[in-house]
PyMOL CGO cylinders between C-alpha atoms (Angstrom):
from pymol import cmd
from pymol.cgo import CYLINDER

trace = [
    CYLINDER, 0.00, 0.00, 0.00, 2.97, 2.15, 1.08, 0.3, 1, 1, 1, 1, 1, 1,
    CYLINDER, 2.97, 2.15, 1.08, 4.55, 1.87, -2.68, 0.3, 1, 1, 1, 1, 1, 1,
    CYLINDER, 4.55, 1.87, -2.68, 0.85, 3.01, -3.73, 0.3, 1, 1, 1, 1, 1, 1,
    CYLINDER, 0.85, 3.01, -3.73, 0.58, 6.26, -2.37, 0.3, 1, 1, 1, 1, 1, 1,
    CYLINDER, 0.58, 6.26, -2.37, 4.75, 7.09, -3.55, 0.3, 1, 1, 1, 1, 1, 1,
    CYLINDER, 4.75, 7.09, -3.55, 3.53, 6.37, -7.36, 0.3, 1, 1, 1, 1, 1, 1,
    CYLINDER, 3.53, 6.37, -7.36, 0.15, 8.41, -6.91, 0.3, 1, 1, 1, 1, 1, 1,
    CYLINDER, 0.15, 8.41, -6.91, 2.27, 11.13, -4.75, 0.3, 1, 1, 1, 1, 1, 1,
    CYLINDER, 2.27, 11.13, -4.75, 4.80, 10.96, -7.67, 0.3, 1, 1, 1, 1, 1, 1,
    CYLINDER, 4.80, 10.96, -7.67, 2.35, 11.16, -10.86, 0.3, 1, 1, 1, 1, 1, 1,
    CYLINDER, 2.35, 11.16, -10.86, 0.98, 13.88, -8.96, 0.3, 1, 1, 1, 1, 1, 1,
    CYLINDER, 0.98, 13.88, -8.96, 4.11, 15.80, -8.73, 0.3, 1, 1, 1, 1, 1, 1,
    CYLINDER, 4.11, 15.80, -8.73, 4.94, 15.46, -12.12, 0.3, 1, 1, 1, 1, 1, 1,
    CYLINDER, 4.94, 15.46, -12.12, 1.14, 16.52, -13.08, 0.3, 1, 1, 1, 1, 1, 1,
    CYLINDER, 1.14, 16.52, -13.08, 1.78, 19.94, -11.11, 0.3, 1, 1, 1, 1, 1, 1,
    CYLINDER, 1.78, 19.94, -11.11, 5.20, 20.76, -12.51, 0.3, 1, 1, 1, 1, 1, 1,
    CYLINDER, 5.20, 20.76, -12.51, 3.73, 19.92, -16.24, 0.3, 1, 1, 1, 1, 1, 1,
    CYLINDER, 3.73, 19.92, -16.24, 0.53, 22.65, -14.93, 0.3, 1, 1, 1, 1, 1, 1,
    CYLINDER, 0.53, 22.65, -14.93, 3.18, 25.04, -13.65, 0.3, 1, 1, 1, 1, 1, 1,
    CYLINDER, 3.18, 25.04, -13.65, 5.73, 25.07, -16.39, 0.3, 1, 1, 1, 1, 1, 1,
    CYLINDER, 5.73, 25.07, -16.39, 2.25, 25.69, -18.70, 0.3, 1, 1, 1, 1, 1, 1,
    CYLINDER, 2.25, 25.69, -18.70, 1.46, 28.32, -16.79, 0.3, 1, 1, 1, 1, 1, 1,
    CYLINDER, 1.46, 28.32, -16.79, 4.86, 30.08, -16.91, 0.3, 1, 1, 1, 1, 1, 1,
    CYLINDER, 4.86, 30.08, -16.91, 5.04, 30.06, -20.22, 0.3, 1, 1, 1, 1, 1, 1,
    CYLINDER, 5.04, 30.06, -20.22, 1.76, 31.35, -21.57, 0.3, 1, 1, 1, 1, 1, 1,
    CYLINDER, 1.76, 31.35, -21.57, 3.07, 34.62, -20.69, 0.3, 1, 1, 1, 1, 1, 1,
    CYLINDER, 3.07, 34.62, -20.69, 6.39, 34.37, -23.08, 0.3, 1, 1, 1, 1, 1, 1,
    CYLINDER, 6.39, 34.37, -23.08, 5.30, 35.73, -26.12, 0.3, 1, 1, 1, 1, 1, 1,
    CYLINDER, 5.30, 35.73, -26.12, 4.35, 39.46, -25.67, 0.3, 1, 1, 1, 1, 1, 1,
    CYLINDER, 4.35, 39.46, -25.67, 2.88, 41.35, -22.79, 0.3, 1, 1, 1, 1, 1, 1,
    CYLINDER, 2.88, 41.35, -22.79, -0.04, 43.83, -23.02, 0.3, 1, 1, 1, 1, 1, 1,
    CYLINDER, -0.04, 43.83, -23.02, 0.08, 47.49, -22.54, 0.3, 1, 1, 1, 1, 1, 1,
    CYLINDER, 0.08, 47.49, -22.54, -2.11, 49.02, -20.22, 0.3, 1, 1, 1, 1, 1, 1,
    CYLINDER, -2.11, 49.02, -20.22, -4.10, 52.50, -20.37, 0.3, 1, 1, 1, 1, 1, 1,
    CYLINDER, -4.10, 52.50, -20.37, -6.05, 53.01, -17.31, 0.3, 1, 1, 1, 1, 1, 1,
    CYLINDER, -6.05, 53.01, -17.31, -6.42, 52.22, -13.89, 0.3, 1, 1, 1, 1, 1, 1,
    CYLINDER, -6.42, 52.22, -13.89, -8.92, 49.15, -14.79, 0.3, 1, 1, 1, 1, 1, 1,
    CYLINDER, -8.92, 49.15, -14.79, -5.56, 47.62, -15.98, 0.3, 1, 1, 1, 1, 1, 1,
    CYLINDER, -5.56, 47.62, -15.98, -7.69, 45.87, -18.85, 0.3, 1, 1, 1, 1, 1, 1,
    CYLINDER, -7.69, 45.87, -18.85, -4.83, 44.01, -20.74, 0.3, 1, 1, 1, 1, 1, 1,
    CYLINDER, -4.83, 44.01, -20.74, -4.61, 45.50, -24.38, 0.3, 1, 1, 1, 1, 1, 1,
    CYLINDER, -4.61, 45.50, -24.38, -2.72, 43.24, -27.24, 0.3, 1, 1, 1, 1, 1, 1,
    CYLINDER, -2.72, 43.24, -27.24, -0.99, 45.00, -29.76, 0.3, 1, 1, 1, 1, 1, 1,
    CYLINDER, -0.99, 45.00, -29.76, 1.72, 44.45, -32.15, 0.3, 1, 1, 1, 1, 1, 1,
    CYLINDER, 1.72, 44.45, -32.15, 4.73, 46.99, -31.04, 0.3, 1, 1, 1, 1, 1, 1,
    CYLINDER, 4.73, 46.99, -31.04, 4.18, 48.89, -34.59, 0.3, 1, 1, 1, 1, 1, 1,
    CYLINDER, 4.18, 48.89, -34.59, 0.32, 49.09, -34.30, 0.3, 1, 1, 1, 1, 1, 1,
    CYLINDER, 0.32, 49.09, -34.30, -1.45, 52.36, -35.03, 0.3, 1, 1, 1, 1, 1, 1,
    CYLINDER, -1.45, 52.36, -35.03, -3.38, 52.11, -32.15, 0.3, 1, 1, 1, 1, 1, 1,
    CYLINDER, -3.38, 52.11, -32.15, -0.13, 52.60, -29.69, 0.3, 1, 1, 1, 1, 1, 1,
    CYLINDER, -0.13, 52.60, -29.69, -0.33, 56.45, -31.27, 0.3, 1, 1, 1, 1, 1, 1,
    CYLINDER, -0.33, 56.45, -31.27, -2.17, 57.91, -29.09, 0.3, 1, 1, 1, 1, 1, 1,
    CYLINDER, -2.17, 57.91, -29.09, -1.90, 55.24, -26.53, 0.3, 1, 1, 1, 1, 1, 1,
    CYLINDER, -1.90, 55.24, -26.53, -1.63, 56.26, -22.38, 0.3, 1, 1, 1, 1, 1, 1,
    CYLINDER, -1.63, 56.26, -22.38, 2.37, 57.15, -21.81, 0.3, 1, 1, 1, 1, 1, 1,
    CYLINDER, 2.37, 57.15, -21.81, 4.07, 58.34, -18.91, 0.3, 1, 1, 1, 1, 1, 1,
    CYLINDER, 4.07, 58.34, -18.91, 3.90, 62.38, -18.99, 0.3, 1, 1, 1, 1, 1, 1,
    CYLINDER, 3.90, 62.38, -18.99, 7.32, 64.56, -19.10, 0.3, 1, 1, 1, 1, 1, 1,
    CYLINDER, 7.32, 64.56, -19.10, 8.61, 64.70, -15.90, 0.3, 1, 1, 1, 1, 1, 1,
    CYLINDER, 8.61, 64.70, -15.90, 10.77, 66.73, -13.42, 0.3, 1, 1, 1, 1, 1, 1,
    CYLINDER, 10.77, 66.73, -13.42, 12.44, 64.91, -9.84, 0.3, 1, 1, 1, 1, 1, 1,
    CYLINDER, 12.44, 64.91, -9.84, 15.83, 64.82, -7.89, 0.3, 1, 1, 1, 1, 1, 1,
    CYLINDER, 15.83, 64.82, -7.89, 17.61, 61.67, -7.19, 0.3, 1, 1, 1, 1, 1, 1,
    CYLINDER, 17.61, 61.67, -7.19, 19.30, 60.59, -4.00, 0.3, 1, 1, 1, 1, 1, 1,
    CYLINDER, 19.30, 60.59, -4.00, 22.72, 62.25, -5.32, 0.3, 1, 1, 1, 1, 1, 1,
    CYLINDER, 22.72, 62.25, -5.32, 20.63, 65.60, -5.53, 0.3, 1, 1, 1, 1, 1, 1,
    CYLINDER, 20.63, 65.60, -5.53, 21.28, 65.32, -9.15, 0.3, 1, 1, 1, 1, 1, 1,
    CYLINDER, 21.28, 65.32, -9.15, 18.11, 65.82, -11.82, 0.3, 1, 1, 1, 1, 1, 1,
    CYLINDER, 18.11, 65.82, -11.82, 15.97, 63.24, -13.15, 0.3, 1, 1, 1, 1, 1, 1,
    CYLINDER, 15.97, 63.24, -13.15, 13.65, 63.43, -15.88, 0.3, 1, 1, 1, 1, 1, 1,
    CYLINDER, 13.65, 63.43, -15.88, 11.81, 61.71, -18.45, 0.3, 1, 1, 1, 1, 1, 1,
    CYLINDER, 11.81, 61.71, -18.45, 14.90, 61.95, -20.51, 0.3, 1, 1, 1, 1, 1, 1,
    CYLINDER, 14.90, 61.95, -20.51, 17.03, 59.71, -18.16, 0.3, 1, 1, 1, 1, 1, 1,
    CYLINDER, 17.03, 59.71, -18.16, 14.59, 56.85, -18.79, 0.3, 1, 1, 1, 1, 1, 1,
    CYLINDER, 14.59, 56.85, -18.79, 14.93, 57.64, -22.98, 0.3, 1, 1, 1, 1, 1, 1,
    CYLINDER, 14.93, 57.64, -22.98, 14.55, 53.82, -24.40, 0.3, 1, 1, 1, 1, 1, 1,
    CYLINDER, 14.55, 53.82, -24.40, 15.12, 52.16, -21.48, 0.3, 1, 1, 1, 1, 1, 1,
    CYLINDER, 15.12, 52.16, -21.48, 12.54, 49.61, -19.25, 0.3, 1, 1, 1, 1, 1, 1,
    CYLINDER, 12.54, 49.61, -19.25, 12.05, 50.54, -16.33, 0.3, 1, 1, 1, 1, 1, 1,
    CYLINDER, 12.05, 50.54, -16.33, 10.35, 49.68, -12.72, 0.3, 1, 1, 1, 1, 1, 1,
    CYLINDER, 10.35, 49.68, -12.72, 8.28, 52.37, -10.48, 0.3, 1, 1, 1, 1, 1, 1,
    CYLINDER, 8.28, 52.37, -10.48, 7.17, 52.26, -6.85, 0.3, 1, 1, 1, 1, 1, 1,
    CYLINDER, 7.17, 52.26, -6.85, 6.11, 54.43, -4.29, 0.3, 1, 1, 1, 1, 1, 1,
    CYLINDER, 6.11, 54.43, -4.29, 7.77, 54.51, -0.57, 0.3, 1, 1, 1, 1, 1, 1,
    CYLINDER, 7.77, 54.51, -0.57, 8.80, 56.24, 2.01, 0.3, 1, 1, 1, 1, 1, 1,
    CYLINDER, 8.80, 56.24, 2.01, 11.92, 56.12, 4.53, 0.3, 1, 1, 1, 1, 1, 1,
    CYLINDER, 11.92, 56.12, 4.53, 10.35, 55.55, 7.93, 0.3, 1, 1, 1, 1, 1, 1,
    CYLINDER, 10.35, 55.55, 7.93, 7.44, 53.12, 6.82, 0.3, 1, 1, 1, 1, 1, 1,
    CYLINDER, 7.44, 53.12, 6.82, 7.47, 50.45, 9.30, 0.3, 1, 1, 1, 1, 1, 1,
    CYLINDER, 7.47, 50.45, 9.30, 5.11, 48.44, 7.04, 0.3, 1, 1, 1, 1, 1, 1,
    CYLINDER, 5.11, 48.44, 7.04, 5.41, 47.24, 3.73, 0.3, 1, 1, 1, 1, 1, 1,
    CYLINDER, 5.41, 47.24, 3.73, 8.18, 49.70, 2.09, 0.3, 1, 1, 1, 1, 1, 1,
    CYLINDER, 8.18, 49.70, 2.09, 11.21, 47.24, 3.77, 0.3, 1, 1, 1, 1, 1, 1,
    CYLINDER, 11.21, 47.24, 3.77, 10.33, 44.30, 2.13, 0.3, 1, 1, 1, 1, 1, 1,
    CYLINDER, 10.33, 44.30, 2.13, 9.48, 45.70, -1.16, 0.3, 1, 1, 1, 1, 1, 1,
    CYLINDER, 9.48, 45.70, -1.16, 12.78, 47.48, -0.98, 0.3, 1, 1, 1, 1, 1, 1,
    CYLINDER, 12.78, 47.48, -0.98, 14.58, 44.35, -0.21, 0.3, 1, 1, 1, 1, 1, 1,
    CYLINDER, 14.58, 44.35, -0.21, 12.53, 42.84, -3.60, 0.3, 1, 1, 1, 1, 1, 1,
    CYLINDER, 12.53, 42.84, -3.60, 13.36, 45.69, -5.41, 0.3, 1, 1, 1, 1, 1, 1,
    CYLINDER, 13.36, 45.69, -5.41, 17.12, 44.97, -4.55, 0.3, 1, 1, 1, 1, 1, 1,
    CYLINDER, 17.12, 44.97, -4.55, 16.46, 41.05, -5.98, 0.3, 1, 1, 1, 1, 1, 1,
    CYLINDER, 16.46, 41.05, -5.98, 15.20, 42.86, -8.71, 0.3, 1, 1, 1, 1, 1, 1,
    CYLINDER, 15.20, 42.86, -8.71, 18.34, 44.95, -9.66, 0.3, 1, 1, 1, 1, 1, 1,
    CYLINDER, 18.34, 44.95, -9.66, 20.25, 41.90, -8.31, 0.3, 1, 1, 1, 1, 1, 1,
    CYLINDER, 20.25, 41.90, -8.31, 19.22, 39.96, -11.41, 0.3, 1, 1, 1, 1, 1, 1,
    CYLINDER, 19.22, 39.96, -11.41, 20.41, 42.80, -14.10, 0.3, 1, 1, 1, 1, 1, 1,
    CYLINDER, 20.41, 42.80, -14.10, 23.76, 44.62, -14.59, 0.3, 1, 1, 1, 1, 1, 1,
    CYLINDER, 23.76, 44.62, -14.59, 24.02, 48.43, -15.29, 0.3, 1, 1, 1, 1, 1, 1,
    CYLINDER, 24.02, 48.43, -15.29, 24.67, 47.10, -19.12, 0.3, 1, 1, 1, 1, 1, 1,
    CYLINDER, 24.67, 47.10, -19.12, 21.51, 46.23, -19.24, 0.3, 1, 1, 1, 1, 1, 1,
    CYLINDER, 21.51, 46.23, -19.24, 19.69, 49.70, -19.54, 0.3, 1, 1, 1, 1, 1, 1,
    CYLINDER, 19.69, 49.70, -19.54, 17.56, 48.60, -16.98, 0.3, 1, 1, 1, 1, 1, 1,
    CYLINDER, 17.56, 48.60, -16.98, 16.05, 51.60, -14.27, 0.3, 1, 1, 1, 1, 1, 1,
    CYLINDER, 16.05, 51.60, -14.27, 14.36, 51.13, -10.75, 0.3, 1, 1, 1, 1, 1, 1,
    CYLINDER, 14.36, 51.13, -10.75, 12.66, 54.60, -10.09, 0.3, 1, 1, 1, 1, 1, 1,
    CYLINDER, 12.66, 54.60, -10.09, 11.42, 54.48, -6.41, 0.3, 1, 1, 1, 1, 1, 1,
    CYLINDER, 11.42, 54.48, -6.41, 9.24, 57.93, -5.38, 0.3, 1, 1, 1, 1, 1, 1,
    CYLINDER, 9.24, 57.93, -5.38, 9.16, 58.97, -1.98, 0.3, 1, 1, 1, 1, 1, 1,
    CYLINDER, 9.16, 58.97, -1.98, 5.48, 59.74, -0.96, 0.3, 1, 1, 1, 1, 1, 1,
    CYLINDER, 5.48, 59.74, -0.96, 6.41, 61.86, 2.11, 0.3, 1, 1, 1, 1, 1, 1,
    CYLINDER, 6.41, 61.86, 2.11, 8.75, 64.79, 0.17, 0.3, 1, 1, 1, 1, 1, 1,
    CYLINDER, 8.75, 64.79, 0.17, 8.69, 67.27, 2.86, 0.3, 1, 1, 1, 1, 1, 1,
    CYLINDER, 8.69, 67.27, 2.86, 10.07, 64.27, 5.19, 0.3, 1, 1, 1, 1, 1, 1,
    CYLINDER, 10.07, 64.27, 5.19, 12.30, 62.63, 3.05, 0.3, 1, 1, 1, 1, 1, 1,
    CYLINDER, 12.30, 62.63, 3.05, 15.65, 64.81, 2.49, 0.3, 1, 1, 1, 1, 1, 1,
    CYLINDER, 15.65, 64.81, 2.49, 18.33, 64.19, -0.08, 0.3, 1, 1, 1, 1, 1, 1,
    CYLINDER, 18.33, 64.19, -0.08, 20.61, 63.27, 2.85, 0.3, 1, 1, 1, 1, 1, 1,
    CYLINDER, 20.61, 63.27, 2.85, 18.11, 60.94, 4.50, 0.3, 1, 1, 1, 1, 1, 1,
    CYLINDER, 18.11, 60.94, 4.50, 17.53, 59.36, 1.16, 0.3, 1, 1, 1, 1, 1, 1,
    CYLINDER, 17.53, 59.36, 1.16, 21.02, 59.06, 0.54, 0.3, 1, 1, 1, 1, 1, 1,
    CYLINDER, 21.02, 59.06, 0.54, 21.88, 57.11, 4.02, 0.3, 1, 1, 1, 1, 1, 1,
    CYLINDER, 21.88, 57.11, 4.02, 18.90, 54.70, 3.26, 0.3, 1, 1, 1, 1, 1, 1,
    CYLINDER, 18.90, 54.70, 3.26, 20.28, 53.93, -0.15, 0.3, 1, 1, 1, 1, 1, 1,
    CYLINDER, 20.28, 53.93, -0.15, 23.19, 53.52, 1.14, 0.3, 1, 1, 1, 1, 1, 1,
    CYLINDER, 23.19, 53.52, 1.14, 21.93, 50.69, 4.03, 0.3, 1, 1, 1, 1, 1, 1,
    CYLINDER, 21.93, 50.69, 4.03, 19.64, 48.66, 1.43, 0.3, 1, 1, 1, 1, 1, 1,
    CYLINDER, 19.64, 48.66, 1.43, 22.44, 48.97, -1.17, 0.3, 1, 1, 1, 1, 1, 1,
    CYLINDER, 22.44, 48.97, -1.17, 21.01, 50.59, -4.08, 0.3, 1, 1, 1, 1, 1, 1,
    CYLINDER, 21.01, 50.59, -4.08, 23.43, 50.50, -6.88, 0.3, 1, 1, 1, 1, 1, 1,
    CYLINDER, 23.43, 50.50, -6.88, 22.67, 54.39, -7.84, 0.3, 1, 1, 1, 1, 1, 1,
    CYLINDER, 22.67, 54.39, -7.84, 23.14, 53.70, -11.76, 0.3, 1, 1, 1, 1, 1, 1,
    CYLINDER, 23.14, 53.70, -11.76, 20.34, 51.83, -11.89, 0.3, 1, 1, 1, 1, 1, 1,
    CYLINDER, 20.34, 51.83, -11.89, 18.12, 52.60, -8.46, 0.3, 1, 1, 1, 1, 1, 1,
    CYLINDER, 18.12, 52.60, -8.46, 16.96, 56.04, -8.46, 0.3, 1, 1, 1, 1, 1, 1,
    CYLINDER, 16.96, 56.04, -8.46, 15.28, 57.04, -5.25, 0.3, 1, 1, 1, 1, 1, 1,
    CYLINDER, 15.28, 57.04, -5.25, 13.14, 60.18, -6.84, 0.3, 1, 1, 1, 1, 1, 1,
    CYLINDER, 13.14, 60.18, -6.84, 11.76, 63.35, -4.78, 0.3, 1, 1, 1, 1, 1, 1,
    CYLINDER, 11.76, 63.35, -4.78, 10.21, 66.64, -5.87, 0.3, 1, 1, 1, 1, 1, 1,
    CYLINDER, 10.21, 66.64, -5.87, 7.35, 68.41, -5.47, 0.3, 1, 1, 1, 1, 1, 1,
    CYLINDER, 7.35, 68.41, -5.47, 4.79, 66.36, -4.01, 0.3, 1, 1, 1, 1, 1, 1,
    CYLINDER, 4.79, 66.36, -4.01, 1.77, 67.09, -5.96, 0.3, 1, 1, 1, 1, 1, 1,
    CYLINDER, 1.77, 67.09, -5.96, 3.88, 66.54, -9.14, 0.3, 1, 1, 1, 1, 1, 1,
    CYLINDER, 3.88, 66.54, -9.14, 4.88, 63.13, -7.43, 0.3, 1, 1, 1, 1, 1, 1,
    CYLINDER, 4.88, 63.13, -7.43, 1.42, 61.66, -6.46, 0.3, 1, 1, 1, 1, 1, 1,
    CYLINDER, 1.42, 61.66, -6.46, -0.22, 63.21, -9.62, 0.3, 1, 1, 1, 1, 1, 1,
    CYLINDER, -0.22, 63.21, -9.62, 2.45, 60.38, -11.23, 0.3, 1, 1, 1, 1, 1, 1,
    CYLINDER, 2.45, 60.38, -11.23, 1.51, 57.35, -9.25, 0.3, 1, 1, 1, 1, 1, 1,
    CYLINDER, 1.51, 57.35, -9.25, -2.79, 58.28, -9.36, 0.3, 1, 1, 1, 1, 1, 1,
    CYLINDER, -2.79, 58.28, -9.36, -2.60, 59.65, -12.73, 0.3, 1, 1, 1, 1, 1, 1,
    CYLINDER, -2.60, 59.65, -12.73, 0.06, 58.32, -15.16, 0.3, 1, 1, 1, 1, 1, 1,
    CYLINDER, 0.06, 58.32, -15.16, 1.30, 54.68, -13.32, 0.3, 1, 1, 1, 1, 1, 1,
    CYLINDER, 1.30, 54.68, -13.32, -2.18, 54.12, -11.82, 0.3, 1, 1, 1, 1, 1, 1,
    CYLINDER, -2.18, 54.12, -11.82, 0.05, 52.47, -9.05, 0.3, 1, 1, 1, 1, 1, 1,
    CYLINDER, 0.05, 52.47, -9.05, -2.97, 52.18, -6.38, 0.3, 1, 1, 1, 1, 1, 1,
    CYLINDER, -2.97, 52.18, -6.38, -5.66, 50.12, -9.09, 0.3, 1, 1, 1, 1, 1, 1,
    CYLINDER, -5.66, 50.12, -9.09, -6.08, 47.45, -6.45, 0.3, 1, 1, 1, 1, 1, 1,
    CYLINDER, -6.08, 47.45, -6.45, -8.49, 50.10, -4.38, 0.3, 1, 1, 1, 1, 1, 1,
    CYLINDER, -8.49, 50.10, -4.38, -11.19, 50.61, -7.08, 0.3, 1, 1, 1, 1, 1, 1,
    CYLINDER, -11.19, 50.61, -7.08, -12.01, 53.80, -5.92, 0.3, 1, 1, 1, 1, 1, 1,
    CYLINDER, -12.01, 53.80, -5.92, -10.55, 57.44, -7.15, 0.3, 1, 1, 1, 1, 1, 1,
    CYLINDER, -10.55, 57.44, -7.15, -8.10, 59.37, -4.46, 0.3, 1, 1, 1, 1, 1, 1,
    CYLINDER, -8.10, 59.37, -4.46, -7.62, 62.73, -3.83, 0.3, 1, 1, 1, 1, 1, 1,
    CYLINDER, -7.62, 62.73, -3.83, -3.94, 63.80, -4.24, 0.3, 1, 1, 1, 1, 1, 1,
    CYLINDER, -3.94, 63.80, -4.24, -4.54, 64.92, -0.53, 0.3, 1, 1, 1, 1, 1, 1,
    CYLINDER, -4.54, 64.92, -0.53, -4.89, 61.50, 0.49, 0.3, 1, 1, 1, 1, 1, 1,
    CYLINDER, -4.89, 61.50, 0.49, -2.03, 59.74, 1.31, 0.3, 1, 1, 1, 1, 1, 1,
    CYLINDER, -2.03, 59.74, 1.31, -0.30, 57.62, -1.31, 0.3, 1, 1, 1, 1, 1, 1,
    CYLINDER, -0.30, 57.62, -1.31, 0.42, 53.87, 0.04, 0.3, 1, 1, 1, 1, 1, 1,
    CYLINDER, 0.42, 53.87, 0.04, 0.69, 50.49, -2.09, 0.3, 1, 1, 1, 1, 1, 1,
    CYLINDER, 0.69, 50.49, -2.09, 2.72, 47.56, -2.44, 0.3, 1, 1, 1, 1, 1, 1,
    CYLINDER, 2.72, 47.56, -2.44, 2.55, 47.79, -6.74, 0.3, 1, 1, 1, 1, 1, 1,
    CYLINDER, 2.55, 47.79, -6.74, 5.53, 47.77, -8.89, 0.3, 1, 1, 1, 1, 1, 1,
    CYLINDER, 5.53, 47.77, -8.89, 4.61, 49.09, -12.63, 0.3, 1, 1, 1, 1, 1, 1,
    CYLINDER, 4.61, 49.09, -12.63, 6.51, 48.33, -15.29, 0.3, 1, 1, 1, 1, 1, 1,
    CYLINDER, 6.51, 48.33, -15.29, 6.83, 50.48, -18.31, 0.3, 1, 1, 1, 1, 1, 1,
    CYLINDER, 6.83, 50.48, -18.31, 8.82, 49.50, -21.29, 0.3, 1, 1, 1, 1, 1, 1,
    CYLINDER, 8.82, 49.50, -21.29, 11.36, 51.86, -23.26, 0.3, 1, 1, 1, 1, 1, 1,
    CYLINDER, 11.36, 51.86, -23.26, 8.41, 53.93, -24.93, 0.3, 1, 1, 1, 1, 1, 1,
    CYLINDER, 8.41, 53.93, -24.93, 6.85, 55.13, -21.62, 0.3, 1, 1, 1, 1, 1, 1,
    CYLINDER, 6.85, 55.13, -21.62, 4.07, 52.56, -22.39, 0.3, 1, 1, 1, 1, 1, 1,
    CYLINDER, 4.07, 52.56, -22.39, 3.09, 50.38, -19.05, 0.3, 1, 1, 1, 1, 1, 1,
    CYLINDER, 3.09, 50.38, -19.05, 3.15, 46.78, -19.56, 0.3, 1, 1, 1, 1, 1, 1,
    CYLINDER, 3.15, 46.78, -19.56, 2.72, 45.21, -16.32, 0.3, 1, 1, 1, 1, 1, 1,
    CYLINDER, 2.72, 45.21, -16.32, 1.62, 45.43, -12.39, 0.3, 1, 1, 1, 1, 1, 1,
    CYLINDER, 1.62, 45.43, -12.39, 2.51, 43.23, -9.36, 0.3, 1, 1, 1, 1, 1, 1,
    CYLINDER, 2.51, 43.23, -9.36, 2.73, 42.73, -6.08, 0.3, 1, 1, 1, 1, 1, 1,
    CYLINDER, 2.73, 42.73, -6.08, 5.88, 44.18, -4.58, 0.3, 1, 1, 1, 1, 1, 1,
    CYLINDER, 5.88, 44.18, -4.58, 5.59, 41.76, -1.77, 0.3, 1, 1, 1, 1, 1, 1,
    CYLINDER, 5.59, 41.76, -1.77, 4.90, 38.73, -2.99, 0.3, 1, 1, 1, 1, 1, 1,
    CYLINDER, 4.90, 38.73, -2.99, 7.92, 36.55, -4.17, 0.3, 1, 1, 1, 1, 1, 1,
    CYLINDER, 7.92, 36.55, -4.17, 6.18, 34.76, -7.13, 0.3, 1, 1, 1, 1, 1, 1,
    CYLINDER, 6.18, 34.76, -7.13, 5.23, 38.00, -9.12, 0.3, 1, 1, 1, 1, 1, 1,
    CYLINDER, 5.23, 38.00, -9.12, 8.51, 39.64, -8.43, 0.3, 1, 1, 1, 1, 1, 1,
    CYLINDER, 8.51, 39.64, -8.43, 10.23, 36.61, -10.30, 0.3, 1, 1, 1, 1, 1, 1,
    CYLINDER, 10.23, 36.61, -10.30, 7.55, 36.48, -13.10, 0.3, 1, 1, 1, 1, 1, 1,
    CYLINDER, 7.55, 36.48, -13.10, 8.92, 40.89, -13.22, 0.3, 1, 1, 1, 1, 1, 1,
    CYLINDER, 8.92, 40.89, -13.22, 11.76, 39.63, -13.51, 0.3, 1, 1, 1, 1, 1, 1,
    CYLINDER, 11.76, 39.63, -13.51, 11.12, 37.27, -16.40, 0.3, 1, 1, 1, 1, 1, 1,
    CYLINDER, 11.12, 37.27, -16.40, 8.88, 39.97, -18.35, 0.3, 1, 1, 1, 1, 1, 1,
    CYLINDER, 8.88, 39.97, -18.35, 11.59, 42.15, -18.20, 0.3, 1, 1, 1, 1, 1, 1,
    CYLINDER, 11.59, 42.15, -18.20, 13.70, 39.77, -19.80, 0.3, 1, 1, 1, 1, 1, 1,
    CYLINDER, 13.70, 39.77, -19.80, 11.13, 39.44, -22.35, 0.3, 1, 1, 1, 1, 1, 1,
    CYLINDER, 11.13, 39.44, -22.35, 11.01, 43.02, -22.72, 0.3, 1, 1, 1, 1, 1, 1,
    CYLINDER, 11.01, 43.02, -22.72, 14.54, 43.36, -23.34, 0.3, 1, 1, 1, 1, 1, 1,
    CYLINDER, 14.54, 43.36, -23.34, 14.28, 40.68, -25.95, 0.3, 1, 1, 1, 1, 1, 1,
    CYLINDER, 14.28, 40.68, -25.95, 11.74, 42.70, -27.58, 0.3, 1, 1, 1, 1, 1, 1,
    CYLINDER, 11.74, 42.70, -27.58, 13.48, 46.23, -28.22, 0.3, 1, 1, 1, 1, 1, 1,
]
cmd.load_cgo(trace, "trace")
């Protein structure tokens, strides 16, 4: 009876590896851009007419950690991966930092890859504060930007243009406070082309992967 259950066990294995590996791969191919904060998936062709007037990130004006500049022409044809954070959040900002770090673990600065993470608290959040916690989760600074700026300019980007809070379902005031676990990802033509959870392990691998696929693509 014992050798019974190890062969069902062991078909059973095999059954959910063959599900998983079809699973992985359905995604492969292309990805779908994204307009609004429904995120309903859109599939087009990368030379379609339709991407003319398609939803892109606006022109944009923010400092870095290094008190240097940073605007929409730093991110010129390159993929790239936004969040929203803050220094002292006791909550959910350390461990989708520490993902974020997996994240640029898994590139090199050859690869024209950007992390853009925007502080949500501006007026707390100093160049030299945001400099020391750079420095303690080891952001490599040529490819992690930690972004501040004027505040309404800031959460107008994450509401407006990355539609980083979509899992609420409801429309904010920029008033109210900005706070969500999404990473976006927007490819090199400002287009978005993905969400997912900054804390969960599985979807920060399968960002991972569709950046690859991305890269592939350009």
């Amino acid at each position: 009876m014992k050798w019974y259950s190890i062969l069902i066990s062991g078909v059973l294995l095999v059954a959910n590896a063959c599900h998983e590996k079809s699973v992985n791969n359905s995604r492969v191919e292309e990805l779908p851009y994204y307009s609004d904060a429904y995120f309903t998936p859109h599939w087009l062709s990368s030379d379609s007419d339709s991407l003319i007037d398609f939803h892109q990130i606006p022109d944009f004006s923010l400092i870095n950690q290094n008190g240097e500049p940073f605007t929409e022409k730093n991110v010129a044809n390159k993929i790239y991966v936004v969040n929203f954070f803050f220094t002292t959040c006791p909550g959910i900002c350390p461990k989708m930092t520490a993902n974020l770090k997996v994240v640029q673990d898994a590139f090199s600065p050859a690869d024209s890859i950007l992390l853009l993470s925007h502080t949500v608290t501006p007026g707390i959040d100093s160049l030299p504060r945001l400099k020391k916690y750079a420095i303690e989760k080891e952001v490599n600074d040529t490819m992690w930007q930690l972004l501040t700026g004027d505040r309404e300019q800031i959460y107008s980007l994450g509401r407006n243009s990355y539609f980083v809070e979509e899992d609420l379902g409801i429309d904010k005031p920029n008033e109210a406070f900005l706070h969500t676990e999404n990473f976006i990802l927007v490819d090199q033509n400002r287009h978005i082309r993905g969400i997912y959870n900054g804390l969960n392990s599985a979807s920060v691998n399968q960002l991972i992967e569709d950046i690859r696929l991305l890269k592939k693509r350009m």
